[in-house]
Backbone as a chain_set.jsonl record, in Angstrom:
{"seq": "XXXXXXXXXXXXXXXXXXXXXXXXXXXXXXXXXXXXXXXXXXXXXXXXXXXXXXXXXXXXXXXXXXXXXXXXXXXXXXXXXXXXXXXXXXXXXXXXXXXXXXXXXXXXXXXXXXXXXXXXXXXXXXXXXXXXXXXXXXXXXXXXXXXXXXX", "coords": {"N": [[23.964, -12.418, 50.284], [21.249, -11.264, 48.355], [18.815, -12.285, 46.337], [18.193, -10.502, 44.603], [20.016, -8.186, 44.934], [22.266, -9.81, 44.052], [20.919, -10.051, 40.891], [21.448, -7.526, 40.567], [24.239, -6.392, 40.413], [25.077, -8.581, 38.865], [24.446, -7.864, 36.662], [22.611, -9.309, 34.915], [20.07, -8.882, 35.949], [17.711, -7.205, 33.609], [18.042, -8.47, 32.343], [16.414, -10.811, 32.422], [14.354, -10.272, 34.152], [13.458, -9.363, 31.59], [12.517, -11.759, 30.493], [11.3, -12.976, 32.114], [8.897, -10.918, 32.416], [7.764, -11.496, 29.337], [6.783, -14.494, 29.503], [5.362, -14.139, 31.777], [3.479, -12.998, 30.32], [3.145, -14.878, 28.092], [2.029, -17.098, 29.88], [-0.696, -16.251, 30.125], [-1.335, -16.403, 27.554], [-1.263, -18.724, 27.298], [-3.62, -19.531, 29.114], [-5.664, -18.202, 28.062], [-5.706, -20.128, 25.369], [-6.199, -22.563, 26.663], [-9.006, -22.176, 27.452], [-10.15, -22.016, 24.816], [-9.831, -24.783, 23.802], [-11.607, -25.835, 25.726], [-13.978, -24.846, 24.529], [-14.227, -25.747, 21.987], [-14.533, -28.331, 21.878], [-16.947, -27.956, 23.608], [-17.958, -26.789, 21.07], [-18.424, -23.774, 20.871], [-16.345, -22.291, 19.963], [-14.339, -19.88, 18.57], [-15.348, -18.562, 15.354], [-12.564, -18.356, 14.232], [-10.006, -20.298, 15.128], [-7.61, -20.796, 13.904], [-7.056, -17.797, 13.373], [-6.544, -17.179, 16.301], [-4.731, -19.231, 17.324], [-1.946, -18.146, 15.311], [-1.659, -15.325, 16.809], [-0.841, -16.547, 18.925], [1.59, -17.866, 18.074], [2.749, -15.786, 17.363], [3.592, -14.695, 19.837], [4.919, -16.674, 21.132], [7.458, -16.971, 19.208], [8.503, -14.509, 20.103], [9.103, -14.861, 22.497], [10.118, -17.041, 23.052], [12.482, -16.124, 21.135], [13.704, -14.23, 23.295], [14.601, -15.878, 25.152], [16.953, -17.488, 23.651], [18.337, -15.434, 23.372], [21.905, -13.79, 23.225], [22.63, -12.909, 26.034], [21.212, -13.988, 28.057], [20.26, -17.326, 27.6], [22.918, -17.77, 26.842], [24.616, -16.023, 29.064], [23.649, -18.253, 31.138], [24.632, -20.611, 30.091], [27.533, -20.076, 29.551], [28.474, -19.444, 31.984], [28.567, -20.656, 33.633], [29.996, -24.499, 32.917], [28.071, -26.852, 33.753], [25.773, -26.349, 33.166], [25.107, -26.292, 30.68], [24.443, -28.461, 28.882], [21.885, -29.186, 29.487], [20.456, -26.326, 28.7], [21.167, -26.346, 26.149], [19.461, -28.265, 25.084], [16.854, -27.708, 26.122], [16.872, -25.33, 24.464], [17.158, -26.381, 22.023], [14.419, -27.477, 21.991], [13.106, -25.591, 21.305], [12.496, -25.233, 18.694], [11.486, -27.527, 18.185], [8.698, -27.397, 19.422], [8.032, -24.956, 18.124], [7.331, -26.331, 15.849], [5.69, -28.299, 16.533], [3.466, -26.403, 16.849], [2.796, -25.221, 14.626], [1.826, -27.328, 13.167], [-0.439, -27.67, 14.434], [-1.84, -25.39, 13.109], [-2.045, -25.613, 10.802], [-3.756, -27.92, 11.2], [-6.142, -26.02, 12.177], [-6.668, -24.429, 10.151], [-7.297, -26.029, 8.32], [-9.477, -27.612, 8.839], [-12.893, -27.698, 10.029], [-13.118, -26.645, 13.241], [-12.605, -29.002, 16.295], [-12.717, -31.925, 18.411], [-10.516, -33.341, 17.282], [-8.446, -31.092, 17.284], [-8.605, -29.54, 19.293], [-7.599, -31.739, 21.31], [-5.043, -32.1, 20.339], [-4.283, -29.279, 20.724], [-4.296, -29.238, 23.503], [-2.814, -31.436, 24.244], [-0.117, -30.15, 22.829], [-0.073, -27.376, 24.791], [0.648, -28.733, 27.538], [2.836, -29.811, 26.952], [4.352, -27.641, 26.41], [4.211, -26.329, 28.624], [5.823, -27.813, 30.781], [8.164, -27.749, 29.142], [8.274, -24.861, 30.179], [8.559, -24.834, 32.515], [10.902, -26.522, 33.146], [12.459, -24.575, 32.084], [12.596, -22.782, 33.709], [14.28, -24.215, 36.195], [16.208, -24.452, 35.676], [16.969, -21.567, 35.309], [16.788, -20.964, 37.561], [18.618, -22.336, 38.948], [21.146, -21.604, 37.949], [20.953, -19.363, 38.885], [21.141, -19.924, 41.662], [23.437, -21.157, 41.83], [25.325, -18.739, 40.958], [24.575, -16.739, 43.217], [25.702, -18.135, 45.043], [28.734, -18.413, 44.7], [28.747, -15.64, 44.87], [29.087, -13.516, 42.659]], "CA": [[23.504, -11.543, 49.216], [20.063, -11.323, 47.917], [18.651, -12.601, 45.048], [17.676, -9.365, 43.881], [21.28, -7.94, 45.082], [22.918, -10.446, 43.029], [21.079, -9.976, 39.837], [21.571, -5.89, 40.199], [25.546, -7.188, 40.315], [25.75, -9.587, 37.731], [23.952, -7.15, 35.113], [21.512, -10.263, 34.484], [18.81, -8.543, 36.394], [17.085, -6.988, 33.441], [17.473, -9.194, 30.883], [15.977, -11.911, 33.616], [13.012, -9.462, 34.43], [12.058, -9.158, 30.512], [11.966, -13.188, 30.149], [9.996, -13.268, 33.174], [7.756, -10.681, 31.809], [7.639, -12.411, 28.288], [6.704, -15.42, 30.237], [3.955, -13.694, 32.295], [2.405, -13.071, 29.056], [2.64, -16.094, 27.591], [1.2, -17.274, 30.635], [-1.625, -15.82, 29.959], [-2.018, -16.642, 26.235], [-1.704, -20.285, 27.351], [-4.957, -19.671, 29.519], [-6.839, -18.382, 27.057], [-5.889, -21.13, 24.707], [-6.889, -23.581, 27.688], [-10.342, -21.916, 27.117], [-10.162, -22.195, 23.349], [-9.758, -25.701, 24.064], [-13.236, -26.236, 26.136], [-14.813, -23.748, 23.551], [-13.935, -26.268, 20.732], [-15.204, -28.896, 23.017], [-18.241, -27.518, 23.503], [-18.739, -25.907, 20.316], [-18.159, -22.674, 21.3], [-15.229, -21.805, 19.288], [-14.088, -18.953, 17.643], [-14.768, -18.388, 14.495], [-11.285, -18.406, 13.312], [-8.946, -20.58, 15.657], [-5.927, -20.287, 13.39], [-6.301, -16.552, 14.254], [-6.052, -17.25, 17.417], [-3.306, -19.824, 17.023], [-1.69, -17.327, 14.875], [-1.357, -14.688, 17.532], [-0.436, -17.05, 19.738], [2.748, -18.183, 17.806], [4.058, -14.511, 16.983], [4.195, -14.404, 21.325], [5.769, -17.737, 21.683], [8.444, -16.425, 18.691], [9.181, -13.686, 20.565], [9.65, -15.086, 23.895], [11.535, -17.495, 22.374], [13.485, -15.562, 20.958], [14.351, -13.72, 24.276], [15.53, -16.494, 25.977], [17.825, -17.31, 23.029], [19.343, -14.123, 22.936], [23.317, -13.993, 23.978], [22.512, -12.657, 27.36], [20.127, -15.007, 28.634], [20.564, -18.577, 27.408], [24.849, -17.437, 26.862], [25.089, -15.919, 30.577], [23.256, -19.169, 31.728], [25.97, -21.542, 29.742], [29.024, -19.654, 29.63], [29.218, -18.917, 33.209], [27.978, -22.342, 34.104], [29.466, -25.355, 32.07], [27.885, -27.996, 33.893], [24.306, -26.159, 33.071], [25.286, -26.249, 29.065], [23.895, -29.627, 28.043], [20.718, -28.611, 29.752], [20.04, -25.303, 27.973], [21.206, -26.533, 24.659], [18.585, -29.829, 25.21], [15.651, -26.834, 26.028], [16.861, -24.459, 23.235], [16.576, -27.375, 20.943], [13.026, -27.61, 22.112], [12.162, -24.521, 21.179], [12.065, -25.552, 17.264], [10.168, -28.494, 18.547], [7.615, -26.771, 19.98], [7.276, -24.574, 17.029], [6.852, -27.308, 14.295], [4.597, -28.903, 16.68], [2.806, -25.54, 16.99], [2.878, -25.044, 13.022], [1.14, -28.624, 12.277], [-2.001, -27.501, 14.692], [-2.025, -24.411, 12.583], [-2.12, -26.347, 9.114], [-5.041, -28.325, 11.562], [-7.253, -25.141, 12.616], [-6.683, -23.776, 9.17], [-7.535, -26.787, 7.13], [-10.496, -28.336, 9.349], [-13.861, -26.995, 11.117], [-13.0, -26.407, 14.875], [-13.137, -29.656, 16.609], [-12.02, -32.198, 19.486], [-9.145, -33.114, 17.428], [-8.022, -29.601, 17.374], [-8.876, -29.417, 21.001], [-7.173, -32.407, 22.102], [-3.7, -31.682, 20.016], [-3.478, -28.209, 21.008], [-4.037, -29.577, 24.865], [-1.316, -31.82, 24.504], [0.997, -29.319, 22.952], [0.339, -26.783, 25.458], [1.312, -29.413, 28.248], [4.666, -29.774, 26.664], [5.066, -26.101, 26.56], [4.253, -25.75, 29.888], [6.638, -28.593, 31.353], [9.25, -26.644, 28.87], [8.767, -23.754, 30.357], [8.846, -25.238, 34.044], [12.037, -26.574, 33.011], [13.441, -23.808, 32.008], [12.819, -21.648, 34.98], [14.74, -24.609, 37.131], [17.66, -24.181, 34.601], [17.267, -20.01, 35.517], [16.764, -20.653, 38.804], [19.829, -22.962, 39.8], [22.119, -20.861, 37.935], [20.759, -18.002, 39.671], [21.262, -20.107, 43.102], [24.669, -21.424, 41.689], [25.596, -16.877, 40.803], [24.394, -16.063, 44.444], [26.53, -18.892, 46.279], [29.517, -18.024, 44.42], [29.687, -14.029, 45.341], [29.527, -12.813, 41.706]], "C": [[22.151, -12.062, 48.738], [19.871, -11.689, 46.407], [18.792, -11.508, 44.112], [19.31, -8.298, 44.253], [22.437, -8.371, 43.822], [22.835, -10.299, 41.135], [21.377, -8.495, 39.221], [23.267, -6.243, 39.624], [25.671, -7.465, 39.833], [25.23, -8.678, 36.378], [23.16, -7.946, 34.112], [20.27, -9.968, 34.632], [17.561, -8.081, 35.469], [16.623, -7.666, 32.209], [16.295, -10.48, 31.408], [14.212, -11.444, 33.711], [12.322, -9.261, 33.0], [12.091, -10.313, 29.96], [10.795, -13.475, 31.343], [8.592, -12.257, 32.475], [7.438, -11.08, 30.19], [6.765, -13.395, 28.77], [5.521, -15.395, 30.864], [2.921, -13.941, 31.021], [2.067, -14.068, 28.058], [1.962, -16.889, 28.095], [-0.36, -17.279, 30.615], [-2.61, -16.058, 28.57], [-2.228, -18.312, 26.613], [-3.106, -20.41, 28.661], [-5.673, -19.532, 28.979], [-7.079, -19.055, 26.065], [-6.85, -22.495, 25.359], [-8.39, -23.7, 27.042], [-10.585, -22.126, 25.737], [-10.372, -23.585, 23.533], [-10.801, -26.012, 24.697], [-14.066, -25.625, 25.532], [-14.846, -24.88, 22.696], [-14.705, -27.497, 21.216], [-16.526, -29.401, 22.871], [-19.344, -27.217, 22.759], [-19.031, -25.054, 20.385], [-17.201, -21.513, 20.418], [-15.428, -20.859, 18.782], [-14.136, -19.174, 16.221], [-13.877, -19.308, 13.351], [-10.2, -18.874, 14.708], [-7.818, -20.614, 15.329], [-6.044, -19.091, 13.803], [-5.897, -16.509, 15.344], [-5.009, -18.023, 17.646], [-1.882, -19.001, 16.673], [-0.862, -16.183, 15.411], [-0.497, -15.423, 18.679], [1.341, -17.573, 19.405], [3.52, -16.791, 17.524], [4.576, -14.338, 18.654], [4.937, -15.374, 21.87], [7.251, -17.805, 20.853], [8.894, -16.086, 19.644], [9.496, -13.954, 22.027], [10.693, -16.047, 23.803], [13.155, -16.918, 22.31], [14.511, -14.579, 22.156], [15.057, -14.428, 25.027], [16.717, -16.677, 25.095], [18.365, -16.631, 23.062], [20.78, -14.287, 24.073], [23.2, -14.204, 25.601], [21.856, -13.208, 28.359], [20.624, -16.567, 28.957], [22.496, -18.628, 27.927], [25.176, -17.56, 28.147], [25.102, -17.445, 31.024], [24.553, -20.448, 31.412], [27.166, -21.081, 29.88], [29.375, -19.494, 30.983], [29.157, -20.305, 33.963], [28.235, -23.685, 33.54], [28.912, -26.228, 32.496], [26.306, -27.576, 33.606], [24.233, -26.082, 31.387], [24.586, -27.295, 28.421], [21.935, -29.348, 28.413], [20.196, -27.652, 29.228], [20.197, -25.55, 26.953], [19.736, -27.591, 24.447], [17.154, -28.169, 24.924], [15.524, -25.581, 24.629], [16.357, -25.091, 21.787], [14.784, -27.571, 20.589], [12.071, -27.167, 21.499], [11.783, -24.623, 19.465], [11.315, -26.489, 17.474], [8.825, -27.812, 18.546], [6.941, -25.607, 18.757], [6.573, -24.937, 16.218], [5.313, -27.536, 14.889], [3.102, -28.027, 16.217], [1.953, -25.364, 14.659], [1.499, -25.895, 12.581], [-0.652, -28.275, 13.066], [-2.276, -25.775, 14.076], [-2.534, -24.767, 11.367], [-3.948, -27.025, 10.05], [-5.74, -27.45, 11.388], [-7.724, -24.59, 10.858], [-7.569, -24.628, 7.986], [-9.325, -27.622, 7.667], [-11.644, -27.266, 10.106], [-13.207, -27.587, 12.874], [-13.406, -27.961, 15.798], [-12.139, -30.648, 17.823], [-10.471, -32.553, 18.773], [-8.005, -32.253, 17.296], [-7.256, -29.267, 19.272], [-7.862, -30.262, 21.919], [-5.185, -32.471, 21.509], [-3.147, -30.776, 20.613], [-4.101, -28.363, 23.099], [-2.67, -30.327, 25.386], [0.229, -31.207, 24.209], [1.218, -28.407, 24.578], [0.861, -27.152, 27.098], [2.286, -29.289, 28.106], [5.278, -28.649, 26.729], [5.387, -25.904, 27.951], [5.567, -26.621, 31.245], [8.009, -27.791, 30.521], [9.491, -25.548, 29.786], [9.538, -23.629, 32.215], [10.613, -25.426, 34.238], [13.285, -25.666, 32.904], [13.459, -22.459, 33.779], [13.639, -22.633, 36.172], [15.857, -24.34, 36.8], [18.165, -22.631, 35.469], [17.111, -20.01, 36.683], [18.033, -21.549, 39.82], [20.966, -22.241, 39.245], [22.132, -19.737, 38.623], [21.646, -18.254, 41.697], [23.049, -20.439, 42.79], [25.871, -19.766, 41.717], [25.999, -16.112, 42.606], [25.952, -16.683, 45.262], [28.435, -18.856, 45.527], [30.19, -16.395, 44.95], [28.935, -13.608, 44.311], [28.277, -12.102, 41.45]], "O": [[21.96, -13.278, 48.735], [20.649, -11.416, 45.493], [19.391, -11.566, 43.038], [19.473, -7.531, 43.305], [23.121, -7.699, 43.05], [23.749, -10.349, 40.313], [21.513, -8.191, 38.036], [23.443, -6.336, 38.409], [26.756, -7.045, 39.432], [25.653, -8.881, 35.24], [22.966, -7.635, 32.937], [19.37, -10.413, 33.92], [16.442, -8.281, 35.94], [15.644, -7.629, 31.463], [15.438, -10.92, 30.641], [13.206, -12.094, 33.426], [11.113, -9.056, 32.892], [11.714, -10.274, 28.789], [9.719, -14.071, 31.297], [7.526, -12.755, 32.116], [6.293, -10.664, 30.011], [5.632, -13.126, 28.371], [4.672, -16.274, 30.72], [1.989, -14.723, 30.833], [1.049, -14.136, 27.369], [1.213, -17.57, 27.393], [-1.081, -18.185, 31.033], [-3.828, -15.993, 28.406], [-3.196, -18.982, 26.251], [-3.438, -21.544, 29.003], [-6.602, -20.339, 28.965], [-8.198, -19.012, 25.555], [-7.762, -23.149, 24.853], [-8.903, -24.64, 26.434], [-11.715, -22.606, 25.64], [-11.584, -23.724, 23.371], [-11.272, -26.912, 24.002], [-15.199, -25.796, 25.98], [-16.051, -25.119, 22.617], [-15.819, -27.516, 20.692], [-17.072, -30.408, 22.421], [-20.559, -27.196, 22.954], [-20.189, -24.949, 19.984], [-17.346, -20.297, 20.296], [-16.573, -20.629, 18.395], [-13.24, -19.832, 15.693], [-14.04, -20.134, 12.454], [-9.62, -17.968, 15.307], [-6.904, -20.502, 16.147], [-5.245, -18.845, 14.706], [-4.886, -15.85, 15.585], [-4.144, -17.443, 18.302], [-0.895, -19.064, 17.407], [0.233, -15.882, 14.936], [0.436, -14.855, 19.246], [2.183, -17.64, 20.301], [4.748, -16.731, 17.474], [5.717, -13.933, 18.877], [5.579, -15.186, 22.904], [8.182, -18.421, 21.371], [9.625, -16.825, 20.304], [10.185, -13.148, 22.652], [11.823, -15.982, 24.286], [14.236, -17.061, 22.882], [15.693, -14.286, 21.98], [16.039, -13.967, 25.608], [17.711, -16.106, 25.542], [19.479, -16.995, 22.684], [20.788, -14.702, 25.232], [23.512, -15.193, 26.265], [21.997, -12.834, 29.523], [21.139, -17.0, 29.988], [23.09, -19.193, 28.844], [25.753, -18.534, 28.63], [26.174, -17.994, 31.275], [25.208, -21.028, 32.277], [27.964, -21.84, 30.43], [30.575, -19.398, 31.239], [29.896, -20.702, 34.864], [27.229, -24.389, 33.445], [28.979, -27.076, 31.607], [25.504, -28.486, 33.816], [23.142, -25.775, 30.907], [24.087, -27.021, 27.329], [21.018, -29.361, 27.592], [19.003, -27.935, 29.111], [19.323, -25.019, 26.267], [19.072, -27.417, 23.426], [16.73, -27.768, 23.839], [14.531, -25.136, 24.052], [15.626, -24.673, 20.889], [14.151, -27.724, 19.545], [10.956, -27.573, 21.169], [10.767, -24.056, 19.063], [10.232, -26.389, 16.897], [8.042, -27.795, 17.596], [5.743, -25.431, 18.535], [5.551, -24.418, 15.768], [4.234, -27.263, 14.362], [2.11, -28.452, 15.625], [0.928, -25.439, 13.98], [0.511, -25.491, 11.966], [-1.727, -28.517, 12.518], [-2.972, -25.035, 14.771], [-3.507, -24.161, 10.917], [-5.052, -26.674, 9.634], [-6.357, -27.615, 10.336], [-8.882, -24.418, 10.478], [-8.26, -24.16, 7.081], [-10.129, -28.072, 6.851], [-11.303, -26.217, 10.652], [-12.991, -28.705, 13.341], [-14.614, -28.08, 16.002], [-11.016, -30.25, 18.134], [-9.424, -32.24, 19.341], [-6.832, -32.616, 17.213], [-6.251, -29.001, 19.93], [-7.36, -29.819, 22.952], [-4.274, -32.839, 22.252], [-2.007, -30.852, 21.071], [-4.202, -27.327, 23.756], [-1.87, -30.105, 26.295], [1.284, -31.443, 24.798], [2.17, -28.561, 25.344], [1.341, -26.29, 27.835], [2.959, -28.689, 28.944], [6.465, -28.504, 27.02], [6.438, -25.469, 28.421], [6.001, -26.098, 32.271], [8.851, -27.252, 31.24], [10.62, -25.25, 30.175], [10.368, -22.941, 32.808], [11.371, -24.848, 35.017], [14.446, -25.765, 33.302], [14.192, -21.725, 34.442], [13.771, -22.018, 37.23], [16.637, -23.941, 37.664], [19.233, -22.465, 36.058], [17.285, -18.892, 37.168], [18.255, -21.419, 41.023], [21.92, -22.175, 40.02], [23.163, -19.15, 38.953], [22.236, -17.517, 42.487], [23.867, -19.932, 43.557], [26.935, -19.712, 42.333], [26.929, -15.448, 43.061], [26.874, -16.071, 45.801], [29.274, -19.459, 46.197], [31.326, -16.028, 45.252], [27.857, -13.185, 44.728], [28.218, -11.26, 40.553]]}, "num_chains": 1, "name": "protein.A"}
């Protein structure tokens, strides 16, 4: 059975397809932060990097919040307990990753634009990005664990 077989089957397929596209798009905000980040640098910057911060945390909410949701994170543990300590560990994260997010918000907001702006919100978005790596091995061995079962 096919990957794409399997997740039509399990009725995971579309909740799966709108964390992946979540995901895409956060993708994407964490490139143009990248660039925010050699802008600031440079001296280039925007402006207003809390706005851009700003925007950037209402899309990392809401993707958030998609993996959280029952059907996602739940499927992934409930059908799986040996993948439970692992998704609770990354769910945990995800308030991590906010606060962290928060405190270079209080930065951009409270300071002119500068490397230590630059070099915080580089090292956050590392950690995001090893999060997020993580989590797609999480969604991708239960997926392989789903297939090699049948279900």
């Amino acid at each position: 059975m096919s990957i794409v077989e399997s997740l039509s089957s399990s009725g995971l397929g579309s909740i799966v397809e709108a964390v992946l596209a979540e995901r895409s798009e956060l993708g994407e905000a964490i490139s143009r932060l990248r660039l925010l980040c050699a802008n600031l640098l440079d001296n280039g910057a925007p402006a207003s990097p809390a706005m851009t911060l700003e925007e950037f945390e209402t899309e990392l909410l809401c993707c958030f919040a998609a993996e959280e949701a029952e059907e996602f994170f739940g499927s992934l543990t409930t059908d799986e307990p040996r993948l439970i300590q692992r998704g609770e560990r990354l769910q945990a994260e995800h308030e991590q990753l906010i606060g962290a997010l928060g405190g270079l918000l209080e930065l951009a907001e409270s300071a002119a634009p500068d490397k230590e702006l630059s070099v915080g919100l580089t090292e956050f978005l590392d950690r995001l990005e090893e999060h997020e790596h993580a989590e797609n091995a999480l969604m991708q061995e239960f997926l392989l664990l789903d297939i090699g079962t049948g279900d």
